[in-house]
C-alpha positions in Angstrom: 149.0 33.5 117.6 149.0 34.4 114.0 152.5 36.1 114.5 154.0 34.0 117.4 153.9 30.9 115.1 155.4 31.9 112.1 157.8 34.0 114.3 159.0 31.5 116.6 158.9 28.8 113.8 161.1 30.6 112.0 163.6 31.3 114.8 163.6 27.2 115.2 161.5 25.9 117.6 158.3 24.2 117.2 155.2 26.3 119.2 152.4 24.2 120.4 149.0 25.9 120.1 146.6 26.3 123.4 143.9 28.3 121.3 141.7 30.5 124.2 139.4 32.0 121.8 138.6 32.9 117.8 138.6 36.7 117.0 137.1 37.6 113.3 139.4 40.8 113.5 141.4 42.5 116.3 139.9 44.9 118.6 140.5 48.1 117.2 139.4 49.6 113.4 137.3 47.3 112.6 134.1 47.6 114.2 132.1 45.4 116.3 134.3 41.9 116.1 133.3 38.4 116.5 134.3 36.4 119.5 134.0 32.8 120.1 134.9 31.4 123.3 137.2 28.2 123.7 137.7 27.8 127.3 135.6 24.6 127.4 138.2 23.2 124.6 141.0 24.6 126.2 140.1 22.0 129.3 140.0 19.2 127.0 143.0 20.1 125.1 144.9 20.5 128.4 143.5 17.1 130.1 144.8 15.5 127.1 148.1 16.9 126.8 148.5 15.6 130.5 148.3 12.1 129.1 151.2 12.5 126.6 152.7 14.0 128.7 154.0 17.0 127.2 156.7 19.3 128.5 157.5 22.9 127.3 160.8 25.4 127.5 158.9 28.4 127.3 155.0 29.0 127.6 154.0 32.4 126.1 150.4 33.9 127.3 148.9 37.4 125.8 145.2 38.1 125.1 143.4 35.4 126.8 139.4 36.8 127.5 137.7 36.1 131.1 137.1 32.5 130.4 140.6 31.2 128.9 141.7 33.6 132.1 139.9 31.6 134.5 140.8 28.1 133.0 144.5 29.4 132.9 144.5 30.2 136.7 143.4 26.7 137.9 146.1 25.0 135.3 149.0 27.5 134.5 150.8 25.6 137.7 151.1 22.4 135.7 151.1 23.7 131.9 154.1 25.4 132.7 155.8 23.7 135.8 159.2 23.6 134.6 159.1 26.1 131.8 159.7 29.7 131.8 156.3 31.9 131.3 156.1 35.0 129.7 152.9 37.0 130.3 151.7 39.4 128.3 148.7 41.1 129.8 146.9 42.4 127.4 144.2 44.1 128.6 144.5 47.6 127.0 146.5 51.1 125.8 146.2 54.7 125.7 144.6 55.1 128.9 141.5 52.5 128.8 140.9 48.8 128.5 140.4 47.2 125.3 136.7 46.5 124.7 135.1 43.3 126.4 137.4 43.8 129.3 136.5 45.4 133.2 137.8 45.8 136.2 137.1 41.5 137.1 139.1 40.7 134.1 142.0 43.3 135.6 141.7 41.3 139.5 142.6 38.0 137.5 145.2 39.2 135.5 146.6 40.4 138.7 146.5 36.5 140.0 148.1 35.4 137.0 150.5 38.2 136.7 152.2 36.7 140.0 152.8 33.5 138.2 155.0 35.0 135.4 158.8 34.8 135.4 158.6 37.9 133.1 155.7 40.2 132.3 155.7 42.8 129.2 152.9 45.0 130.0 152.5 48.4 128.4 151.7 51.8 130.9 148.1 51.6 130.9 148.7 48.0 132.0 151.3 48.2 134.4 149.0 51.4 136.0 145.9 48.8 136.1 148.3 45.9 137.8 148.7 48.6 140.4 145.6 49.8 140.4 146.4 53.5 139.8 144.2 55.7 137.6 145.0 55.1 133.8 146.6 58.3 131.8 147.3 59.0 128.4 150.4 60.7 126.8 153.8 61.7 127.7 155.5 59.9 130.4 159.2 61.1 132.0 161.8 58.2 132.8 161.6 58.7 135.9 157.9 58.1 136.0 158.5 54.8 133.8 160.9 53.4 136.4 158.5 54.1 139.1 156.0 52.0 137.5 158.5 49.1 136.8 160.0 49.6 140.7 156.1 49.3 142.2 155.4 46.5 139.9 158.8 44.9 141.2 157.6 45.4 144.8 153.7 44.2 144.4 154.6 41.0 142.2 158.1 39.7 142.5 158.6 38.8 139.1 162.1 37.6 138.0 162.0 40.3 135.2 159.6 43.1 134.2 159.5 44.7 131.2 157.5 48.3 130.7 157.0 48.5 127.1 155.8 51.3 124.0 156.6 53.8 126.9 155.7 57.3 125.4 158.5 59.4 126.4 158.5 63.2 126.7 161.6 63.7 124.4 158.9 62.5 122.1 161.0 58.5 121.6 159.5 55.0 122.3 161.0 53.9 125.4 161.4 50.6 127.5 162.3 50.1 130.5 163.4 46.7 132.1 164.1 45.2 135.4 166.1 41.9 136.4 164.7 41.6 140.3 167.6 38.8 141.3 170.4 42.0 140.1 167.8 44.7 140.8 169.7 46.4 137.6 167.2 48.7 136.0 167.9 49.7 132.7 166.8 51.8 129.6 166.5 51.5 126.0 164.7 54.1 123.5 164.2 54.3 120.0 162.7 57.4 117.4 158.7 57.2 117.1 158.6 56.2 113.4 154.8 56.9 111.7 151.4 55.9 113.4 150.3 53.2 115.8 150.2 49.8 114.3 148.4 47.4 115.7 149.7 43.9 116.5 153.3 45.8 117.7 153.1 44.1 121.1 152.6 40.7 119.8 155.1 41.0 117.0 158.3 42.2 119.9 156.7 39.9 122.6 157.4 36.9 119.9 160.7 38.1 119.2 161.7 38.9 122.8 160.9 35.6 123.3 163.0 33.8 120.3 166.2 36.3 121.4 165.9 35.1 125.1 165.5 30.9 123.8 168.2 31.6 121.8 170.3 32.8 125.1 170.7 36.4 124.9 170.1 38.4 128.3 166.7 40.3 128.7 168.1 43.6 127.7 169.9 42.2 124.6 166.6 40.4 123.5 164.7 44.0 124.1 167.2 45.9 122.2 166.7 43.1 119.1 162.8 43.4 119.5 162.8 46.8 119.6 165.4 47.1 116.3 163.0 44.4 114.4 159.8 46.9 115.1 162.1 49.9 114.2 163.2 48.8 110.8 160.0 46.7 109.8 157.9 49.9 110.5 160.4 51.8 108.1 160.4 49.3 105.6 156.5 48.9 105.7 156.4 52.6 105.2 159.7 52.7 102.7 157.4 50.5 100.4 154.1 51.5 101.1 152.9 48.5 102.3 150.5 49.5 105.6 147.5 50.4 106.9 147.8 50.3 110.4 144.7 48.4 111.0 146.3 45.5 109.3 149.5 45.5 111.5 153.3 44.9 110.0 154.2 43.0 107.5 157.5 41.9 109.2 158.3 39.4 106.7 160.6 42.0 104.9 162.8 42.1 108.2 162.7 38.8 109.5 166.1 36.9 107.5 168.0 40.3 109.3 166.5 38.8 112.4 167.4 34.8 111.2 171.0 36.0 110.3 171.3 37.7 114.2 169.9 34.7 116.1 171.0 31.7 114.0 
């Protein structure tokens, strides 16, 4: 949420906050976080959007938690009745689910996954939608488009996006899928430094502005994945990271205003 606001605010539209929880840090590199639950808020906040009423173009879902999950699955069909939903199902990377997660969390994600009119999930989350056995490293493209093809098959999404897809020429890859076409198609892009956290978030917010502001699912991936690209160069151009922290994608974001506006 802290990046999909400013992000999307800046790209002109005006998000509207369903807050699922309170996190005193991310999950990773900083030790044992805090977590406070807002399902029971959610309920309210949703009950009294429904006396507005409210109506949205887009509705944009990542790391939720069991609860927020389970409040989501009874009242996604409404919140987002006439809007388009991206899902991003963060659950984990690099082989293993993020901490506080298990295999219930993964069977309603699954539910909720079938909802989406485009899901970005990474390969250790597109292998637990399919419940195959997680792996780490390497993957070949042919392997990648395997996992988008079964996904296609299992959930019927309008579009599916594999993303941060380690590839064995040693490049990020994506791989996308428009299921009305049944195009598949590639992108890569040179592994630039470390992991940073908060990547997803950061191209899931701008995949999201680049597909509002009408540009095709392949063109909004290539402009996500260029904004990562150069941010991460500029971060480390002007010494300004420590992965923990994430990007500071403020140094690329009027490139980004300039291409979209």
């Amino acid at each position: 949420m802290a990046v999909a606001l400013p992000i999307l605010g800046a790209l002109g539209f005006n998000p509207t906050v369903l807050p699922t929880a309170i996190l005193s840090t991310h999950t990773g590199g900083f030790g044992k976080n805090i977590y406070l639950d807002l399902s029971s808020e959610m309920e309210k906040i949703i009950a009294h959007w429904e006396t507005v009423p409210l109506s949205f173009s887009a509705v944009y879902l990542g790391y939720l938690g069991k609860k927020p999950l389970d409040v989501l699955l009874s009242s996604i069909d409404e919140l987002a009745a006439d809007s388009f939903l991206l899902l991003d199902p963060v659950m984990g990377d690099h082989g293993k689910l993020y901490r506080g997660f298990d295999l219930d969390y993964v069977h309603q994600m699954q539910h909720l996954v079938q909802k989406a009119d485009l899901i970005t999930p990474n390969v250790t989350e597109a292998q637990l939608l399919l419940g195959k056995e997680c792996t780490t490293g390497a993957i070949s493209s042919t392997a990648a488009i395997d996992l988008v093809t079964e996904l296609n098959e299992k959930y019927k999404n309008k579009q599916i996006l594999l993303t941060g897809i380690p590839k064995t020429n040693g490049k990020i890859g994506i791989v996308g899928i428009n299921t009305i076409s049944q195009e598949i198609w590639q992108l890569e892009t040179a592994k630039i430094g470390t992991n940073f956290f908060g990547t997803g978030d950061i191209f899931a917010s701008v995949l999201l502005g680049a597909l509002l502001h009408g540009n095709t699912l392949k063109a909004a991936a290539k402009i996500a994945m260029q904004f990562i690209s150069n941010t991460i160069e500029k971060n480390m151009q002007f010494n300004r990271y420590d992965s923990r922290f994430g990007l500071d994608y403020s140094l690329e974001l009027p490139v980004l205003l300039k291409q979209l506006n």
